[in-house]
N, C-alpha and C positions, 0 to 999 in steps of 0.2 A: 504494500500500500504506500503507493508516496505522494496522494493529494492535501497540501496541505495550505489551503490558498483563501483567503478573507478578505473581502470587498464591503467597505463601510463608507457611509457617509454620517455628518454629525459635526458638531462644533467642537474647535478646541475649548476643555476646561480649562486647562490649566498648563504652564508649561515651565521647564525646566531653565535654566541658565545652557546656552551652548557650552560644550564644553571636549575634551577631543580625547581618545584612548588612548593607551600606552605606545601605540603605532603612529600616530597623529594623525589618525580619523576623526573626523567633527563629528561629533554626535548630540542627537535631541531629545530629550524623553518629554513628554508629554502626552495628556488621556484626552481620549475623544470622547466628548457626549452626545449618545445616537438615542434618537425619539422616533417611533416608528409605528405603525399599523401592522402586525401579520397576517395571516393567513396559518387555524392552527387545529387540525381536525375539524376542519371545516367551519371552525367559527373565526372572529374577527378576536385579535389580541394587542393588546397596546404594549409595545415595549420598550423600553428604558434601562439604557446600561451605562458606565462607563468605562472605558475600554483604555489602559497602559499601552499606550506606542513606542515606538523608541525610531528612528531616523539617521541613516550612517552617511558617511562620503556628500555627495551634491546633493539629496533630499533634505539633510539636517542642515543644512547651509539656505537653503531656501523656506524651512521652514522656522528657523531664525528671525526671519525678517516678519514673521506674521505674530496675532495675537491671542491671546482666549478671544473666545467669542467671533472668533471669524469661522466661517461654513465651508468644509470640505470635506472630498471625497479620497480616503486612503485605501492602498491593496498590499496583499503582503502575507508572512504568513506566522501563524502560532508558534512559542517557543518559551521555555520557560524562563522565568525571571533571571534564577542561577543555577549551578549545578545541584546545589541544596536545598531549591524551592518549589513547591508545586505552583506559583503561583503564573497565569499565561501574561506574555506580553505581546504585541504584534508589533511586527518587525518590519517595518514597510520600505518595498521598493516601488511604489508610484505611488504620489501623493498629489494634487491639486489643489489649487483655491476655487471654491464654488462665489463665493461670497463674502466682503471682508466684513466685519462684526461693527 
């Protein structure tokens, strides 16, 4: 099995300081807040998350320049936090501005 591919749209909450890896990759961490309507055994579902991103190389360099509260669409995919944590982050390699906030 090796699909492991996450397409979100939703507002920056909140975001991190740039700051760059021990290789000196720029990196971005920041959480998406997605608000949405599903489709869910046949009935209507309202849903609300917020979702940990993180941004490497030219996506965390462009997503620098943006703010909470601006509207965009990220893709990418699951991966845990660290080696020693269940918790998911998404790790995106194509990220847009829909809308600035």
């Amino acid at each position: 099995m090796n699909c492991n591919q996450v397409v979100l749209t939703g507002r920056i909450a909140e975001m991190d300081a740039l700051r760059y890896t021990p290789a000196g990759l720029p990196l971005m961490a920041f959480r998406i807040g997605h608000v949405s309507e599903q489709i869910e055994a046949g009935f209507k579902r309202k849903v609300e998350c917020e979702i940990p991103a993180i941004a490497m190389g030219d996506p965390a360099q462009i997503v620098a320049g943006w703010k909470a509260g601006d509207s965009i669409k990220a893709a990418g995919f699951l991966a845990r936090k660290s080696q020693h944590s269940q918790q998911l982050v998404l790790h995106l390699n194509r990220i847009e501005l829909i809308e600035k906030g």
